[in-house]
C-alpha positions as CSV (number, residue, x, y, z in Angstrom):
1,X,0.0,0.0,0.0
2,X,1.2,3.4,-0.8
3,X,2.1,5.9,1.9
4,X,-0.7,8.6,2.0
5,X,0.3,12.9,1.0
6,X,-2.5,15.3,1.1
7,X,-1.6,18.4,-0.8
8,X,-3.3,21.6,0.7
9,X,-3.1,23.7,-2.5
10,X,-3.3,23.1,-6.2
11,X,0.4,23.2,-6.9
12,X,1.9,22.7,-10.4
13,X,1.3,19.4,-12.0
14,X,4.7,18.0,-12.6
15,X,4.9,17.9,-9.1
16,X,1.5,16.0,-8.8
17,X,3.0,13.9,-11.3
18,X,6.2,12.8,-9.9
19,X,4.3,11.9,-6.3
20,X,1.6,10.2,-7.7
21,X,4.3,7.0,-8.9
22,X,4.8,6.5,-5.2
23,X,2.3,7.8,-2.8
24,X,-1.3,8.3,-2.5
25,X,-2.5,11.3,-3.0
26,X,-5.0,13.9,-2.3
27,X,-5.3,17.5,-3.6
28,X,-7.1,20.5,-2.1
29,X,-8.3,21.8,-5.5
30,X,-10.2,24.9,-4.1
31,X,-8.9,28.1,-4.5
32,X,-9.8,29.3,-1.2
33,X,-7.2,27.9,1.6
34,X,-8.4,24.7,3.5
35,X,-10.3,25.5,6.4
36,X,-8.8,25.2,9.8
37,X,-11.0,22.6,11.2
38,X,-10.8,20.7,7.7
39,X,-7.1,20.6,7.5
40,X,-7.1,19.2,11.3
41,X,-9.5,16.0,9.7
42,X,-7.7,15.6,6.7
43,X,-4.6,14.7,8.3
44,X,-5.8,12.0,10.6
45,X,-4.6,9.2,8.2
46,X,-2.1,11.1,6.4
47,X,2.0,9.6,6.3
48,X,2.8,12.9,4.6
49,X,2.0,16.5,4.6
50,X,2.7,19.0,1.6
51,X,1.7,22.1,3.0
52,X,1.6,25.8,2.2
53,X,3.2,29.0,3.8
54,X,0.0,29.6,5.6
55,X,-0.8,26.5,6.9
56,X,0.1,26.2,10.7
57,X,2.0,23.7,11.5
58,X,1.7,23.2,15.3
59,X,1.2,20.9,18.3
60,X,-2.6,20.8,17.7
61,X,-2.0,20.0,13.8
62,X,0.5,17.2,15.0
63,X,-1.5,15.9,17.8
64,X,-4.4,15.0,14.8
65,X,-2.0,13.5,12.8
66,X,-0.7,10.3,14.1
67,X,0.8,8.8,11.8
68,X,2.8,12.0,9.8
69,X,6.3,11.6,9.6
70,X,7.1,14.0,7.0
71,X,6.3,17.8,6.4
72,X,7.3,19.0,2.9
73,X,6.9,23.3,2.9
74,X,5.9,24.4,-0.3
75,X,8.6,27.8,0.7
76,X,11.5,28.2,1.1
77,X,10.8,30.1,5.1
78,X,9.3,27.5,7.6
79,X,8.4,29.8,10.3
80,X,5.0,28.4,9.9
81,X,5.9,25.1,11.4
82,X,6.5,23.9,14.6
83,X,10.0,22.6,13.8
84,X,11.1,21.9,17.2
85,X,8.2,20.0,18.0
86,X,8.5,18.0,14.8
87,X,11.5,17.4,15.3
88,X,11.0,15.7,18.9
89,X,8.0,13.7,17.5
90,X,10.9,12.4,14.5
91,X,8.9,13.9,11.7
92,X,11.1,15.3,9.0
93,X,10.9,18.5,7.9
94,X,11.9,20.3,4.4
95,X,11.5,23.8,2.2
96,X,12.4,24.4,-1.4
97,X,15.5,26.8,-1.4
98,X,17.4,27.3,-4.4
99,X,14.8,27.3,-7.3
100,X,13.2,30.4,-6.0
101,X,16.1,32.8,-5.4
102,X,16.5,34.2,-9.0
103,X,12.9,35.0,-9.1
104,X,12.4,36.5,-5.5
105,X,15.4,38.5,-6.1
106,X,14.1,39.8,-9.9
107,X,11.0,40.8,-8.0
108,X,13.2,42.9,-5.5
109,X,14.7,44.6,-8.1
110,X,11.0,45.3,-10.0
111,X,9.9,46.8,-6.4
112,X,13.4,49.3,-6.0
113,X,13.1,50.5,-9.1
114,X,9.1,50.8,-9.1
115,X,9.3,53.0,-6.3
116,X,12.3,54.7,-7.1
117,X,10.8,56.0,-10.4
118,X,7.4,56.2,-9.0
119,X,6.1,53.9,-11.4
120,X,3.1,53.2,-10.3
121,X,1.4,56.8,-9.8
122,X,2.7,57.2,-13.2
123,X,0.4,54.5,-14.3
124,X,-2.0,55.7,-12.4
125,X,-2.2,58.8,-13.9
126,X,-2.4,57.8,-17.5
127,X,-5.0,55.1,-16.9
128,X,-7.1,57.4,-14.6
129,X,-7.4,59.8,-17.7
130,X,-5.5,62.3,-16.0
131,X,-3.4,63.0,-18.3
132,X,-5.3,63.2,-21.0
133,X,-7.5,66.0,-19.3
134,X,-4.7,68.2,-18.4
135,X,-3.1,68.5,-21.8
136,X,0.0,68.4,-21.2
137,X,2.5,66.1,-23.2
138,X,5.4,66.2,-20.9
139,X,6.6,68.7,-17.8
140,X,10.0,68.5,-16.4
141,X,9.2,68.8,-12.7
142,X,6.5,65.9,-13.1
143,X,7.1,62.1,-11.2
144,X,10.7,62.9,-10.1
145,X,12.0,59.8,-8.6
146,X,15.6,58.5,-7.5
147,X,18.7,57.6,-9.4
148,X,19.9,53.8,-8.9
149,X,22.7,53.4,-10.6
150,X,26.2,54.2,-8.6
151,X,24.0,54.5,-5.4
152,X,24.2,52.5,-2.4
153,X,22.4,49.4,-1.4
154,X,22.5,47.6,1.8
155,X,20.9,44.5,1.8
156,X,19.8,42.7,5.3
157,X,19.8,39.3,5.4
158,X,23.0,37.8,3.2
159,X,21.9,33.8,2.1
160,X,21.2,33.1,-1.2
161,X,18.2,35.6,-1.5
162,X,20.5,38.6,-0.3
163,X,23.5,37.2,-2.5
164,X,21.6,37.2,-5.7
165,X,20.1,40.4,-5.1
166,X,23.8,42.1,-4.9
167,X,24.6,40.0,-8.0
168,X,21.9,42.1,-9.7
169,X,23.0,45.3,-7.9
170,X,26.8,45.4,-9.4
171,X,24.9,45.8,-13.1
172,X,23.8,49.3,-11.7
173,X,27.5,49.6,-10.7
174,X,26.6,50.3,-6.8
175,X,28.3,50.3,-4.0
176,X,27.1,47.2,-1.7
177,X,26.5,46.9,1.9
178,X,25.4,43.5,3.8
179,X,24.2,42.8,7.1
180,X,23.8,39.3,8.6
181,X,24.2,36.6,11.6
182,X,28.1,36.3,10.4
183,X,30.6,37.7,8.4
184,X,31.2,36.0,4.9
185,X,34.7,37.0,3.5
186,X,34.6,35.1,0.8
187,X,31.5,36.5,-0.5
188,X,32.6,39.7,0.6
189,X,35.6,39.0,-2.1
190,X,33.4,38.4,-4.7
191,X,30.7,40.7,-4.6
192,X,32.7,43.4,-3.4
193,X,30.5,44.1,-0.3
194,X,31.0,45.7,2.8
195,X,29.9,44.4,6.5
196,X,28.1,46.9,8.1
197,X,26.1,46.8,11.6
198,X,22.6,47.2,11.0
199,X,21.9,50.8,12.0
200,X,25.0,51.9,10.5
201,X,23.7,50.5,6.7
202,X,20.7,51.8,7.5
203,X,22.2,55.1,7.7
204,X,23.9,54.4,5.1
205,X,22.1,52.8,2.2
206,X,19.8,54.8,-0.4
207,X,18.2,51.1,-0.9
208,X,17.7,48.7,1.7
209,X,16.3,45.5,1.0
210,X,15.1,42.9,3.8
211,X,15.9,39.2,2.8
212,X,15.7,37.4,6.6
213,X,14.4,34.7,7.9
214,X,11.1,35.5,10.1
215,X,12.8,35.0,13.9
216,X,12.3,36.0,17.6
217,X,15.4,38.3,17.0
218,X,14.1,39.7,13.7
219,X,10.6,40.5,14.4
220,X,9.3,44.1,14.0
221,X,13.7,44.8,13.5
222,X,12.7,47.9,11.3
223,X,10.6,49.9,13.7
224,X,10.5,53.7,14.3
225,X,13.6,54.3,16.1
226,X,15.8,52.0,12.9
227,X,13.1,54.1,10.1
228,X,14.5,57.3,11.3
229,X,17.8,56.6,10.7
230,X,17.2,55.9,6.9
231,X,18.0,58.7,4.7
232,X,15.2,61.1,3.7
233,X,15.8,60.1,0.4
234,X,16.2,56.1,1.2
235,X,13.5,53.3,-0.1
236,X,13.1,50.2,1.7
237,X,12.0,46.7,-0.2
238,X,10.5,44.0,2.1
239,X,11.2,40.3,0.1
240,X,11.7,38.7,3.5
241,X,8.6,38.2,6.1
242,X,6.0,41.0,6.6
243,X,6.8,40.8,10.6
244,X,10.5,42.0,10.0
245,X,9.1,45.3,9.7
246,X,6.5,47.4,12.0
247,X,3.8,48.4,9.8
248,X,2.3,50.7,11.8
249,X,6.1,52.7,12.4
250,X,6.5,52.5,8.0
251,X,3.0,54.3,7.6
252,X,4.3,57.1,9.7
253,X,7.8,57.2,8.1
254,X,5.9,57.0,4.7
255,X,3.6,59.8,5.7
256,X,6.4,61.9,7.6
257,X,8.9,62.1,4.7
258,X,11.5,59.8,7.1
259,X,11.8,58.0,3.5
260,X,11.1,58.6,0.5
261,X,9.3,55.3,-0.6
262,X,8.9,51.4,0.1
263,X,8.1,48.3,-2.0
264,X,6.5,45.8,-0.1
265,X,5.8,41.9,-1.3
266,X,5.2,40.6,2.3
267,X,2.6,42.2,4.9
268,X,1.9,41.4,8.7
269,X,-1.1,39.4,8.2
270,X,-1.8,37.4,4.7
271,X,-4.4,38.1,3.1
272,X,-4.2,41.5,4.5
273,X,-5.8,45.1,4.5
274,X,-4.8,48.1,5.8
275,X,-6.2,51.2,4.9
276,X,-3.8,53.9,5.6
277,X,-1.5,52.1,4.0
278,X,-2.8,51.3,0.7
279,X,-3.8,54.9,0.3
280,X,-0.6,55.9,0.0
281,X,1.0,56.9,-3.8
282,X,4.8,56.3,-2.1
283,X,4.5,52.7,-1.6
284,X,4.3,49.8,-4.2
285,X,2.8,46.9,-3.4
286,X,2.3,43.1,-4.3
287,X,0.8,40.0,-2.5
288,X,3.5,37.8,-2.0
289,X,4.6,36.8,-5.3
290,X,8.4,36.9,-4.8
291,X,8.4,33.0,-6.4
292,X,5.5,33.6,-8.7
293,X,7.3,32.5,-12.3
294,X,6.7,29.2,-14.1
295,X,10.4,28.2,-13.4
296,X,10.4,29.2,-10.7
297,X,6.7,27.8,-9.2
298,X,7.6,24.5,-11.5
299,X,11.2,24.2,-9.7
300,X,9.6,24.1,-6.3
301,X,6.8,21.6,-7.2
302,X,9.8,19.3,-8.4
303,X,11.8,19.8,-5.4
304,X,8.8,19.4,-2.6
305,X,8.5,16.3,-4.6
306,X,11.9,14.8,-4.4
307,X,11.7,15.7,-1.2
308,X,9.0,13.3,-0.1
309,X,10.3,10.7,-3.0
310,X,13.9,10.5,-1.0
311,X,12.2,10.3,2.4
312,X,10.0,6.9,1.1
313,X,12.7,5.3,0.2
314,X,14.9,5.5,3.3
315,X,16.7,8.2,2.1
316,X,17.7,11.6,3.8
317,X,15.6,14.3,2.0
318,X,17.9,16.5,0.1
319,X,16.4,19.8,1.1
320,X,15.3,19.0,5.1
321,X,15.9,21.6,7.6
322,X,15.8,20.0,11.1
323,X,18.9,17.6,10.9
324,X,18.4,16.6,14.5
325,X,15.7,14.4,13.5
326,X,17.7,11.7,12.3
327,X,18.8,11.5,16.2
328,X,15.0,10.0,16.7
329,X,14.1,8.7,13.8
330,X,15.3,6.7,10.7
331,X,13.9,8.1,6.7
332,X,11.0,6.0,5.7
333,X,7.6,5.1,6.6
């Protein structure tokens, strides 16, 4: 009999594919997300769990689920699971890095320069008609924005996200400042980045870009007292976790002048609303689609799947993130 894998979201179907040669499984086709109280039966009798970014993983999901021993993130981030207790009940957890971090970091770029050439009230303002009525062809003092290239970015958070977002940033020739849990000299070496403390590239950068892990030691790290050390002139792009940054604190910095402009992919609650903020003309905004190319999309379905391919067969997963849980228990089912 085939181990059993319920899917909580339509993913891609090469993925499908691949996992349905060796397990059982079961798709939540709705485009909604699963219910809570559904999700909590579904996995009764499940050996496997492919879940989503905002699916929570926690004691009360594991305590209905008996017979789980492996949790395959559809993400790259994890802080929706419970690792720790996974990991002390021996179920094996893993995240698709790698195939996103070219299209995460394109999609930093398309926010940093979106807001720093104000791209988006300039769409507004054709599509609204405006233009039209006021009969003007061109004006030099209209949507003046910030130059990129030869400024200074500092990028927060240095892994593969943050890497390939300074790859991108030496093709506008800028200077590049990092910030992260350690120093990496060799990377240092080949991307010709600097090591700064975190206020002091805050101070410093005319970009800053957030690419870290959602933690107890990053949570609400840009807040009002770190805002008002940007430049006036500064834009900040969120790619990492909406928590990392204090929403309340970047309304009032985007209303106060304390910056000039954000770009913002991730938000404090998913699906989320928030009035004050989406009136604003200075900030550009998009719901969570740092990953959202075929390739990319296609790469992770392929990976979750190899994931859970490797762990039926007694094998280490090649992607899994608590390595302690080989301490408790052995791959397989």
């Amino acid at each position: 009999m085939k181990p059993k894998v319920f899917i909580t979201r339509a993913i891609p179907e090469n993925g499908i594919e691949l996992l349905r040669a060796h397990f059982e499984v079961e798709v939540w086709r709705d485009e909604h997300e699963i219910p809570r109280e559904v999700l909590l039966e579904k996995v009764h009798d499940v050996d496997a769990l492919l879940p989503m970014l905002s699916e929570r993983i926690d004691r009360e999901l594991l305590d209905s689920a008996p017979k789980l021993r492996i949790v395959a993130n559809y993400a790259v981030g994890y802080d929706n699971i419970d690792v720790e207790e996974a990991t002390r009940r021996g179920i094996y957890v893993t995240n698709t890095p790698d195939v996103l971090t070219n299209a995460t970091a394109d999609l930093a770029w398309t926010l940093l320069l979106a807001a720093a050439r104000r791209l988006v009230e300039a769409d507004k303002f054709i599509r609204s008609g405006e233009w039209k009525r006021k009969g003007i062809a061109w004006h030099p003092r209209w949507f003046l924005g910030y130059d990129v290239y030869g400024k200074t970015i500092g990028i927060v958070g240095f892994g593969r996200i943050g890497q390939a977002v300074a790859k991108r940033a030496r093709g506008f020739g800028m200077r590049i400042l990092y910030n992260s849990r350690s120093r990496k000299p060799e990377v240092e070496k080949e991307l010709n980045a600097e090591f700064r403390p975190l206020d002091e590239l805050l101070r410093e950068s005319d970009f800053v870009v957030l690419a870290v892990p959602l933690t107890k030691e990053t949570y609400h790290m840009i807040n009002e007292d770190r805002l008002k050390l940007m430049k006036k002139t500064a834009i900040l792009v969120n790619i990492a976790r909406g928590k990392v940054v204090d929403t309340n604190a970047l309304v009032k910095a985007l209303k106060n002048g304390w910056i000039a402009g954000a770009g913002l992919d991730v938000y404090e609650e998913e699906p989320y609303y928030h009035e004050e903020l989406f009136s604003l003309d200075n900030v550009v905004l998009a719901p969570h689609i740092g990953s959202a190319t075929h390739g990319a999309r296609e790469g992770m379905a392929e990976l979750v799947a190899r994931n859970l391919i490797a762990f039926r067969n007694g094998q280490i997963p090649p992607t899994f993130v608590n390595r302690e849980v080989v301490n408790v228990r052995k791959p397989g089912f």
